[in-house]
LUMLO-685962 format. One line per 5 residues: for each residue x, y, z of C-alpha. Coordinates in steps of 0.02 Angstrom, whole numbers, padded with zeros to 5 digits. Example, Ala and Ser with C-alpha at 12.3 -4.5 7.8 and 13.67 -1.06 7.14 Angstrom:
! residues 2
00615:-00225:00390 ~ 00684:-00053:00357
//
This chain:
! residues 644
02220:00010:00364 ~ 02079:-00064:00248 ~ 02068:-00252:00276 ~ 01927:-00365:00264 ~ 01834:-00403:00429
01785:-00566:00481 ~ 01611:-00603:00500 ~ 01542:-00509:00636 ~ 01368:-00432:00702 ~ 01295:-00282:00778
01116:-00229:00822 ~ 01019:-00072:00843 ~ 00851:-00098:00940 ~ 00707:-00033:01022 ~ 00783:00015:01200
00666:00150:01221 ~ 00518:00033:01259 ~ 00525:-00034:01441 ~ 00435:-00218:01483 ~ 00484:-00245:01649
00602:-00206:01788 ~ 00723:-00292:01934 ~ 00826:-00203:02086 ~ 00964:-00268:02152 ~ 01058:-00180:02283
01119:-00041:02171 ~ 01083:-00119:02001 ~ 00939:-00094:01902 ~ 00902:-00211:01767 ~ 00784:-00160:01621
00689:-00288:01506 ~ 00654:-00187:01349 ~ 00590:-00229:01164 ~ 00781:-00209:01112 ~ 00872:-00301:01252
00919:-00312:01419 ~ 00991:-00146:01491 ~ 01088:-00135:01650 ~ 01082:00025:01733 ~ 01141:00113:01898
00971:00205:01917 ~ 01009:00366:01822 ~ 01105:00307:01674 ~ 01140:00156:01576 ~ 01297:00085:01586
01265:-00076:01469 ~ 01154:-00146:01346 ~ 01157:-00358:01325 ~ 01048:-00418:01143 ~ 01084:-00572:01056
01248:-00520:01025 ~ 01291:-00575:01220 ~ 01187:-00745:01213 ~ 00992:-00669:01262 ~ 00887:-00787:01148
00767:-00648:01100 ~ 00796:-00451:01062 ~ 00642:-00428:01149 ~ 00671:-00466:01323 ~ 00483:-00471:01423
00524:-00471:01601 ~ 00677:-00491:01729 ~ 00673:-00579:01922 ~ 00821:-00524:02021 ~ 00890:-00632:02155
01077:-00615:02258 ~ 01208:-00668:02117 ~ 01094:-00689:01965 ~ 00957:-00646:01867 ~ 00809:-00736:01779
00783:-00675:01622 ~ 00600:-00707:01519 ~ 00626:-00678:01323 ~ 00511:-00714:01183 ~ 00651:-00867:01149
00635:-00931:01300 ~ 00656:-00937:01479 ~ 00880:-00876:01530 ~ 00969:-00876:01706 ~ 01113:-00720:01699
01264:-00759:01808 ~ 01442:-00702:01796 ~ 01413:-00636:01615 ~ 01340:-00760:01543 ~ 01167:-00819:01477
01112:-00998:01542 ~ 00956:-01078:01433 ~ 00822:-01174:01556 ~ 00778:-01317:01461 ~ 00567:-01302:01447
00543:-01476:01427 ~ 00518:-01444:01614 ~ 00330:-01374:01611 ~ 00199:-01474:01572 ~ 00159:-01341:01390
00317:-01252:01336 ~ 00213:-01134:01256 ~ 00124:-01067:01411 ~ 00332:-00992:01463 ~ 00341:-00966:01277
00215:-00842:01287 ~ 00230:-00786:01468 ~ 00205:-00602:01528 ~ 00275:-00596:01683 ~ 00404:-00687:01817
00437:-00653:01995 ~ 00564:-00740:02090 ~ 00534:-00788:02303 ~ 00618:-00924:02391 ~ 00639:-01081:02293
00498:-01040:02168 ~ 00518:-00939:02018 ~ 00323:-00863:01970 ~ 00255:-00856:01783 ~ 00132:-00793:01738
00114:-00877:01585 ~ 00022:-00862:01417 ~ -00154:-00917:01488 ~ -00120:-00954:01677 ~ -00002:-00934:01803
00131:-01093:01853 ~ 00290:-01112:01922 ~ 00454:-01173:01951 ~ 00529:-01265:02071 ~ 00711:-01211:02063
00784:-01363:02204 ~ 00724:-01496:02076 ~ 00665:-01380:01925 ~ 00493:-01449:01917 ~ 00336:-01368:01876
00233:-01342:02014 ~ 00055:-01276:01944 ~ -00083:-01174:02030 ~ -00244:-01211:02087 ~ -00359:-01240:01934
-00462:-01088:02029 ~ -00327:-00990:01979 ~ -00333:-00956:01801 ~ -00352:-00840:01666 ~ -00239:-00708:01766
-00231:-00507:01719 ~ -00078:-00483:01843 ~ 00047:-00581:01970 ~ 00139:-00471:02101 ~ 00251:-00528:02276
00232:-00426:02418 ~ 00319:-00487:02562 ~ 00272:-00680:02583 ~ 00128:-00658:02496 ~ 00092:-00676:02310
-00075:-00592:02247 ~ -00149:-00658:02072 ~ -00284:-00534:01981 ~ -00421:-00589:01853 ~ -00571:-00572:01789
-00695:-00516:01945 ~ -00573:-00574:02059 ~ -00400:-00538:02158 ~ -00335:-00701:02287 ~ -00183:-00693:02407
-00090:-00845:02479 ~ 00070:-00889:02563 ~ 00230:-00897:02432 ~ 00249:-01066:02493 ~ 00104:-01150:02485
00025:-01062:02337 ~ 00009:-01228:02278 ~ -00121:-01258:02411 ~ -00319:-01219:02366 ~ -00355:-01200:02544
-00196:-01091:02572 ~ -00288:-00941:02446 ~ -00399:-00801:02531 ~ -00519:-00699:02416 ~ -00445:-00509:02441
-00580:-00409:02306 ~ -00739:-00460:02186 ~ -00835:-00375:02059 ~ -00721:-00301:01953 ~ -00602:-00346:01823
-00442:-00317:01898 ~ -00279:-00271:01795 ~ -00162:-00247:01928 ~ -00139:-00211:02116 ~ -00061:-00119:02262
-00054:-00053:02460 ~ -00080:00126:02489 ~ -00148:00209:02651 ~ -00168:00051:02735 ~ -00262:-00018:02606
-00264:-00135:02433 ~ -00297:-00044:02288 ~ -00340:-00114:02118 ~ -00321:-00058:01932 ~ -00492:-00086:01858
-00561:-00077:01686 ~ -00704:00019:01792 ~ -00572:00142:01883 ~ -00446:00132:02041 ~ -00531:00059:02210
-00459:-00004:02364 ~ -00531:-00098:02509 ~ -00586:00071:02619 ~ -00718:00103:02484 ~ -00621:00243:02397
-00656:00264:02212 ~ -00547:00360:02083 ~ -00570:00395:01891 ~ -00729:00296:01890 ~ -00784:00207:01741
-00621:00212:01677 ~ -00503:00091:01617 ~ -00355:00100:01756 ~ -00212:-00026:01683 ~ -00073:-00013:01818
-00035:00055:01988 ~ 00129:00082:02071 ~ 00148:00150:02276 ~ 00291:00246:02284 ~ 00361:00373:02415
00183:00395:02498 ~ 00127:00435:02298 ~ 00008:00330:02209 ~ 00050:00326:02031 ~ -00092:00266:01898
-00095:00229:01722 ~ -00245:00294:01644 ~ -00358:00375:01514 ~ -00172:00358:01395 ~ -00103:00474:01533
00015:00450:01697 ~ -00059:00507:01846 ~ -00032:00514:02029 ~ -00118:00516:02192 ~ -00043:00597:02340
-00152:00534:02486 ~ -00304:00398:02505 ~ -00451:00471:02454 ~ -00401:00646:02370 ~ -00379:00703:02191
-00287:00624:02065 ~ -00163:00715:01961 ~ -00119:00706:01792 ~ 00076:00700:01749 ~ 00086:00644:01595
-00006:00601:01442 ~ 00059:00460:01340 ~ 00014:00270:01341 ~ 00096:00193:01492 ~ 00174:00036:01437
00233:-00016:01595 ~ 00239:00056:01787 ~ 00331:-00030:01914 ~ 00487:-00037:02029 ~ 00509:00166:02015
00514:00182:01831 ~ 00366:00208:01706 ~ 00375:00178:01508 ~ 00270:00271:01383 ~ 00241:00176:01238
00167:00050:01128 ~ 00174:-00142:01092 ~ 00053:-00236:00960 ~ 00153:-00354:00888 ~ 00359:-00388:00848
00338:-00262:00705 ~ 00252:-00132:00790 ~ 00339:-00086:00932 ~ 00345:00116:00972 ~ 00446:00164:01126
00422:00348:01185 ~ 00544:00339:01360 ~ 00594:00289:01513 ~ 00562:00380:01651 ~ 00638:00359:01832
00491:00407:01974 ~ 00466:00518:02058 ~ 00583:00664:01980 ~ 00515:00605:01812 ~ 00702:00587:01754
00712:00533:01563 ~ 00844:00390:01517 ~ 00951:00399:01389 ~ 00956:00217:01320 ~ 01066:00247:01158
00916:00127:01048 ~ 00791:00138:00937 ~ 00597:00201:00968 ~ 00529:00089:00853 ~ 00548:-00068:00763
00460:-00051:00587 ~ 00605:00014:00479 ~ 00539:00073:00334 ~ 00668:00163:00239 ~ 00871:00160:00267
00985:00275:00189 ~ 01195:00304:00225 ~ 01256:00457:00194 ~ 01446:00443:00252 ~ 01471:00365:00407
01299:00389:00469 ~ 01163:00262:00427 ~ 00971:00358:00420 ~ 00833:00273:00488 ~ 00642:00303:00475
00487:00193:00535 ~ 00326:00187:00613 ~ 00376:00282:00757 ~ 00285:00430:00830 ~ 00405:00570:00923
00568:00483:00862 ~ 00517:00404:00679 ~ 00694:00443:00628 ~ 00851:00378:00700 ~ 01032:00404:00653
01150:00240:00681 ~ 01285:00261:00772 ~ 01257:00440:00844 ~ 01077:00402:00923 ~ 01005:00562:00862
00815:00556:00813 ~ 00692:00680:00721 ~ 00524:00676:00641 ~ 00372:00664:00730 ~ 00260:00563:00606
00253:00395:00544 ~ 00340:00377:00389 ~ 00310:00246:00232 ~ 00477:00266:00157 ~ 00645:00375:00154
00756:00417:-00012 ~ 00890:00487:-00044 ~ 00874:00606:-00204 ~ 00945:00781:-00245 ~ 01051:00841:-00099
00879:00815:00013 ~ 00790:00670:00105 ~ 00636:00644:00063 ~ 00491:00572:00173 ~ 00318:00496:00143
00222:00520:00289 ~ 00055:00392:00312 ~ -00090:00540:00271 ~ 00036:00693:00300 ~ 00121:00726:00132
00283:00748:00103 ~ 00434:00827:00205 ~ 00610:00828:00132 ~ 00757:00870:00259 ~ 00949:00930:00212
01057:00794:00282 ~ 01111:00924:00389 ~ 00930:00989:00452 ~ 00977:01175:00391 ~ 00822:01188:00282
00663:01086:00260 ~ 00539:01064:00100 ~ 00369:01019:00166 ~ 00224:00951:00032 ~ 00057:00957:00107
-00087:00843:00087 ~ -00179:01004:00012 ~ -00037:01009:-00116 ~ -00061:00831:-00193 ~ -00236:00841:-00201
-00262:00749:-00044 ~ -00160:00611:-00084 ~ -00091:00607:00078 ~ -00024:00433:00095 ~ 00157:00433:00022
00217:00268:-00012 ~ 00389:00282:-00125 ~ 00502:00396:-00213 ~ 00615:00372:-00366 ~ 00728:00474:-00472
00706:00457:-00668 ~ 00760:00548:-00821 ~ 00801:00681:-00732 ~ 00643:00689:-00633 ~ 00594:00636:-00439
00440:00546:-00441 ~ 00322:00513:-00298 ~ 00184:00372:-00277 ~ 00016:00451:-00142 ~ -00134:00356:-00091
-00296:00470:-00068 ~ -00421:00384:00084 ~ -00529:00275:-00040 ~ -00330:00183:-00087 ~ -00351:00261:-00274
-00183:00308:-00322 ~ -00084:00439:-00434 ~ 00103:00478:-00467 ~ 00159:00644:-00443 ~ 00323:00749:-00483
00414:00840:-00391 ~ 00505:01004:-00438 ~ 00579:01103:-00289 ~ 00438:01114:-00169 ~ 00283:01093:-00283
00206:00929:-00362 ~ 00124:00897:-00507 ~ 00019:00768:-00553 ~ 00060:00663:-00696 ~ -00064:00546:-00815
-00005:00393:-00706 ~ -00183:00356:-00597 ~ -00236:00194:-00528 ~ -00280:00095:-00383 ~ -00148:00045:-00243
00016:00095:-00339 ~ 00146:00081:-00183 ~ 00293:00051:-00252 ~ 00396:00123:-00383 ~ 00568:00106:-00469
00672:00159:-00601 ~ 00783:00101:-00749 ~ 00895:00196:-00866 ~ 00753:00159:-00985 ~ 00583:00143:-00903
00489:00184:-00717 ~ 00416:00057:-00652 ~ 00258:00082:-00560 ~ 00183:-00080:-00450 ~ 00043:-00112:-00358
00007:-00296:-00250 ~ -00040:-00366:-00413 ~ 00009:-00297:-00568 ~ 00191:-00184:-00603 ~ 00185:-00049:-00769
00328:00002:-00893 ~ 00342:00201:-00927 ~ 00471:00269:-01053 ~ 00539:00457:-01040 ~ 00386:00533:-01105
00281:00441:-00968 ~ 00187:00345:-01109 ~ 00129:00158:-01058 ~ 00254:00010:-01134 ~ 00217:-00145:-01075
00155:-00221:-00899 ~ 00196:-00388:-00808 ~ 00041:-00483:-00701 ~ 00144:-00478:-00544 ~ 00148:-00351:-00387
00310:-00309:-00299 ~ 00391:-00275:-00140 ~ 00566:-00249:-00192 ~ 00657:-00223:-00352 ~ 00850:-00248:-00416
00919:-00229:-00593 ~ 01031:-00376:-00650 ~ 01097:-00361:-00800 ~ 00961:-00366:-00931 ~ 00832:-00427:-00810
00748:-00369:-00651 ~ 00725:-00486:-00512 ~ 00545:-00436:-00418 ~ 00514:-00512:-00245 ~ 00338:-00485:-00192
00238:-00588:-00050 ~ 00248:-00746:-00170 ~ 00408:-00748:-00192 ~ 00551:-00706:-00333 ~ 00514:-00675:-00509
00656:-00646:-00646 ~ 00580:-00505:-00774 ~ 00672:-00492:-00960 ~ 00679:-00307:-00979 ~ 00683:-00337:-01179
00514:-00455:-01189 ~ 00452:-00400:-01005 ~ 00412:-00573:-00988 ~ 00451:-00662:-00829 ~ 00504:-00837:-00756
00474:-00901:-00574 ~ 00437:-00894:-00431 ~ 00589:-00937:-00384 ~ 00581:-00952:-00155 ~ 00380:-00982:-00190
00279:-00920:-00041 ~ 00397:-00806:00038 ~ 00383:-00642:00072 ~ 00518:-00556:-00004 ~ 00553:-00374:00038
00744:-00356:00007 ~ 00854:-00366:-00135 ~ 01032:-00357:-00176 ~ 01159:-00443:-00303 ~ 01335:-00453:-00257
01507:-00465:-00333 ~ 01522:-00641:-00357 ~ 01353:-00661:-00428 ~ 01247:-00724:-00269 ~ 01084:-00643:-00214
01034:-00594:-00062 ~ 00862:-00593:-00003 ~ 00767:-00546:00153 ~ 00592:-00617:00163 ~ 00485:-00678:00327
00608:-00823:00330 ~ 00761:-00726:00366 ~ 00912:-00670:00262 ~ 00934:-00779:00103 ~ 01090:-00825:00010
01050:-00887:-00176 ~ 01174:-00940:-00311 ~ 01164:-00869:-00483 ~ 01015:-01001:-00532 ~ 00922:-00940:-00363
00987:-01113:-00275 ~ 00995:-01091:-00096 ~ 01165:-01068:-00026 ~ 01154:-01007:00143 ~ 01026:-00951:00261
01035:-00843:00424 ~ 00880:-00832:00540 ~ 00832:-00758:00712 ~ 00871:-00933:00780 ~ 01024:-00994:00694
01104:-00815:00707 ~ 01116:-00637:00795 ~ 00982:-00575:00658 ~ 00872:-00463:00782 ~ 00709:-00521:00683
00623:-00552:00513 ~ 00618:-00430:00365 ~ 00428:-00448:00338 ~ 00301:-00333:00275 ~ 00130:-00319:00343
00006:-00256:00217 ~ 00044:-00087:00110 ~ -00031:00012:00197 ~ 00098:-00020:00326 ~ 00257:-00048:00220
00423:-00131:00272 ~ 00524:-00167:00141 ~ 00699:-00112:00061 ~ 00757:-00232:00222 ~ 00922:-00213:00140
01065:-00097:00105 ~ 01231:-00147:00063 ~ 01385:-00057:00086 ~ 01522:-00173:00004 ~ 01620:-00020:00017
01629:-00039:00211 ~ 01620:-00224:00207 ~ 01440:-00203:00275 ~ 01257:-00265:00247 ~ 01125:-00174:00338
00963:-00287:00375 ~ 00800:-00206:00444 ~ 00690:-00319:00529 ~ 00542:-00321:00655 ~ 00672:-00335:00794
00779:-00169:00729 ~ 00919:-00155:00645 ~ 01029:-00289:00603 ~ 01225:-00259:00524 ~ 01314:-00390:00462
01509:-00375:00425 ~ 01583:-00485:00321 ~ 01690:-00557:00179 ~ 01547:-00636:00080 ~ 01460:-00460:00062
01605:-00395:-00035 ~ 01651:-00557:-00120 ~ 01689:-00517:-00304 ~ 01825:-00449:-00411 ~ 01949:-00435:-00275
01968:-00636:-00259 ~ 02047:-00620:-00428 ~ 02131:-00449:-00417 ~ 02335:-00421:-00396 ~ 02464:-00276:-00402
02601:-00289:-00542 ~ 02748:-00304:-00576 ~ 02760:-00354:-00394 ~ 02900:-00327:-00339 ~ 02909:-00141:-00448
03063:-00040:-00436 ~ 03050:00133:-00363 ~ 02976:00267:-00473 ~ 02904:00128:-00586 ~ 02686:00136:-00614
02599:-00020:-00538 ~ 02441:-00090:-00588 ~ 02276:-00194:-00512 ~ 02228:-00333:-00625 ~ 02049:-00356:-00627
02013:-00195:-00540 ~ 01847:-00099:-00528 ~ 01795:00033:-00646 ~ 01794:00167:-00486 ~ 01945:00105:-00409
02022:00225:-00294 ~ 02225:00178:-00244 ~ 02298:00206:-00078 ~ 02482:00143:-00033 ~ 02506:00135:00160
02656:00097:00238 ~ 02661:-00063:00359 ~ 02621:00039:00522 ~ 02450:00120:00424 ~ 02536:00289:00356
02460:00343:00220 ~ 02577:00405:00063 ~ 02499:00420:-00076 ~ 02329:00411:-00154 ~ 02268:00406:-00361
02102:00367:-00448 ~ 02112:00245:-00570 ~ 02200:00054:-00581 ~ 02365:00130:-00570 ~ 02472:00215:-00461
02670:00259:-00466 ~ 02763:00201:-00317 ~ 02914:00333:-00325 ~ 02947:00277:-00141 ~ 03096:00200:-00045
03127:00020:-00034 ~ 03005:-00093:00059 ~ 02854:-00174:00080 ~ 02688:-00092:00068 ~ 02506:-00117:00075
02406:-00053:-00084 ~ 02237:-00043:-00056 ~ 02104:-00058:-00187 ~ 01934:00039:-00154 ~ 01780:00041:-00272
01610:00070:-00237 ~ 01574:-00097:-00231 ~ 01702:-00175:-00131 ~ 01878:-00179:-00084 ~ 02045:-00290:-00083
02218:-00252:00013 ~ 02367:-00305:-00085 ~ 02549:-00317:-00026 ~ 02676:-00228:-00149 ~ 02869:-00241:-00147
02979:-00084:-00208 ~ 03144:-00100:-00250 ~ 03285:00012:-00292 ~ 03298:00055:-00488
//
């Protein structure tokens, strides 16, 4: 039956991009850019995010100990027990900020090791006090346990001391100097160390010299190496090494290896996990990437498209990806889905991939850099950047395009009236009639359009502007200094805005009414935009229809179900006469224009359906549910029949 949800969350994320990894006993435990996944080696059998109490979606490394797990997030330090997230306060350490923007922690006795932002410190767990290094020890690469022992890597430089009495100066032995050292390992009967000048151990071997060797992992009498954006592998001290695989390795370590990449929140690319040494791929059920930079829902499938690089499409809730470029936007428009590839034209897909429509950078002139779409009087237009950033709007007719009179410099963004298409660029937007012919221009750029009536409210990376569509003159901004880069206007009047702040509530005079942020809610990140060269923006896409608000963010994808997204005409709406005597035609007071009428029986049957505000109920006596669908929300109403 079609009731309104309460307010409830779920989150898509980048699972596909491995940080760190834990054993224990037959549990494998997997910090990723998306979450914490729990796995039995093979397989994964859970995912946790926000959603279960982590205080980040991107989860940076795991410690495993007997009956719990520490848990290192960008929000902060977590112990895992029984199902349950514990917060460790960090008033403990001396600079929160150090755990805050820690890399690494290992767990041995009663110390848990971090290897923190600029040094490595740690924990005392029998009195939870910081117990710091030796100031020798600073400026770390690496931090790894190995028996007793915990070795620290730096710059020229790899010491070893006793777990407990690290703490010690005198307890630290120097184990290699001369090289800047990344990370380390035994092999053969030897250390060996990942150097920015290749792999060397203590017997004098040297492997894939002058090169930049970022991890090692000893595995099975193997030697596996990140290198030269490539896994390979060495199968005995002092032979050849092998390549594997090419790829970025993005982390190697306790059997598994992760190909990928990690610059920042928003650009996050995850290309795999792989179990060593059979190479096995995991399925994690996530998202490759983190930039969202289109969303469009066709049925009950949302699309996604982003900066990724072998998966830059994803479909929520299925899991299937395509596209192997990185994409600047995604439309809808004519049966097809179009996509603006950053310096590789245009490729348009069916929804069902049956056929394909591919525009090449020869066939816009060499305006290769697609930024937006948009359909108008009749037409689909398309925005494309040549490599100097000077711009021209083309349309598009089957597979061909054709460039119109519309030239300048850094138009990115485009959208469309009944009236007029509106071309922007960071610091001026343009009117066009039918004919294409200039009318009128506003001194502001945009991020993110949405027709209100008679005006258009503009968010750009100063905030929200309200644009008269008669004068074209404009008031604000309104939210000054935020970067706005989603729009919508529900039923009842409020706006909704995404900027680098988080999701936005506004009354109808742009008053705040209620805010939800990465802290004060499940919200996997912020809806920002980097530059436009890199877009992120349409951050949101409502679905009133499904009780459902779709928020793209820097963490993934965000979806928000709940009453205020289709809050409206149905708070008003009601069935009558009520009761209505069998065979009689009820109606829906303040019903939408594309209502659609369902009458379900108390145990869900369905019995009859009509378009329209009306609907006869020639059925027996009782009490029924009518529900009341339109395209931009929906409202279940009880109905009594009673004999004639």
């Amino acid at each position: 039956m079609l009731f309104l949800l309460s307010q409830g969350w779920q989150l898509w994320t980048n699972t596909e991009l491995l940080l760190d990894v834990c054993r224990r006993n037959d549990t494998v435990f997997m910090a990723t850019a998306g979450g914490l996944l729990l796995s039995d080696g093979g397989t994964i059998l859970k995912s946790f995010t926000k959603m279960d109490g982590l205080r980040s979606t991107q989860v940076i490394s795991v410690a495993c100990e007997e009956g719990g797990l520490w848990v290192l997030t960008r929000g902060g330090l977590q112990y895992f027990e029984d199902g349950s997230f514990k917060d460790i306060n960090l008033i403990t350490f001396d600079d929160p900020e150090e755990i805050l923007g820690a890399r690494r922690i290992r767990k041995r006795g009663d110390f848990l090791f971090i290897l923190g932002k600029t040094k490595p410190t740690a924990l005392r767990l029998s009195d939870t006090v910081e117990i710091p290094f030796p100031r020798s020890i600073a400026s770390a690469n690496g931090l790894k346990l190995f028996g007793d022992s915990i070795v620290v890597v730096g710059t020229g430089w790899a010491f070893i001391a006793p777990t407990d009495s690290f703490y010690v100066e005198s307890a630290w032995d120097t184990l290699f100097t001369g090289y800047d050292v990344l990370d380390v390992d035994t092999f053969g009967g030897s250390w060996v160390f990942a150097t920015r000048s290749g792999l060397r151990d203590t017997l004098g071997n040297v492997s894939l010299d002058s090169v930049e060797v970022s991890a090692v992992l000893s595995l099975n009498d193997t030697l596996w190496i990140a290198a030269l954006r490539a896994l390979f592998k060495l199968p005995e001290v002092g032979g050849d090494t092998q390549r594997v695989r090419d790829g970025d390795v993005r982390f190697l370590g306790r059997g598994y290896v992760s190909f990928g990449y990690l610059r920042d929140p928003s650009y996050m690319i995850g290309l795999g996990i792989y179990r060593l040494p059979d190479m096995w791929r995991l399925k994690t059920g996530g998202l490759g990437f983190t930039s969202i930079t289109g969303m469009v829902e066709l049925g009950d499938s949302l699309i996604l498209c982003g900066k990724g690089v072998e998966y830059s499409c994803a479909v929520w809730p299925m899991g299937h990806t395509f596209n192997t470029l990185f994409v600047n936007t995604l439309k809808y428009a004519r049966g097809w889905l179009w996509i603006g590839y950053h310096g590789f034209g245009v490729k348009a897909y069916r929804p069902d991939m049956s056929d394909t429509i591919t525009i090449r950078p020869s066939d816009l002139n060499d305006y290769a850099y697609v930024f937006d779409f948009a359909e108008f009087n009749g037409k689909l237009y398309t925005t494309a950047w040549n490599s100097f950033g000077f711009s021209k709007v083309f349309a598009i007719e089957d597979s061909t395009a054709e460039p119109t009179t519309i030239v300048g410099s850094g138009y990115h963004f485009l959208y469309s009236t009944e009236e007029n298409l509106v071309v922007c660029s960071e610091g001026e937007c343009k009117f066009y009639d039918g004919d294409l012919r200039p009318v009128g221009s506003i001194p502001i750029g945009a991020n993110v359009m949405f027709r209100r009536g008679d005006t258009l409210l503009v968010g750009n990376d100063q905030g929200l502007y309200v644009v008269s569509l008669r004068t074209l003159t404009h008031d604000g901004p309104y939210l000054q200094g935020h970067q706005i880069t989603g729009l919508w206007v529900g039923l009842d009047g409020k706006v909704w805005v995404a900027d680098n702040t988080g999701l936005l509530i506004l009354d109808e005079n742009f008053n705040l009414v209620k805010s939800y942020t990465p802290e004060n809610s499940p919200l996997a990140g912020y809806p920002v935009s980097i530059t436009s060269y890199f877009p992120l923006r349409y951050t949101l896409l409502a679905n009133p229809d499904e009780n459902r608000l779709y928020i793209s963010t820097d963490g993934g994808l965000s979806i928000l179900t709940s009453p205020e997204v289709v809050a409206g005409w149905e708070i008003n709406s009601l069935v009558y006469p009520n009761p209505a005597r069998r065979g009689q035609t009820v109606r829906v007071k303040n019903c939408p224009i594309d209502a659609r009428l369902t009458l379900y029986t108390l145990s869900g049957t369905r019995i009859k359906e009509n378009r329209g505000c009306s609907l006869v109920v020639n059925v027996p006596p009782g009490l029924y549910m009518l529900a009341v669908v339109g395209s931009q929300g929906r409202k279940v109403l009880k109905v009594v029949v009673q004999e004639r």
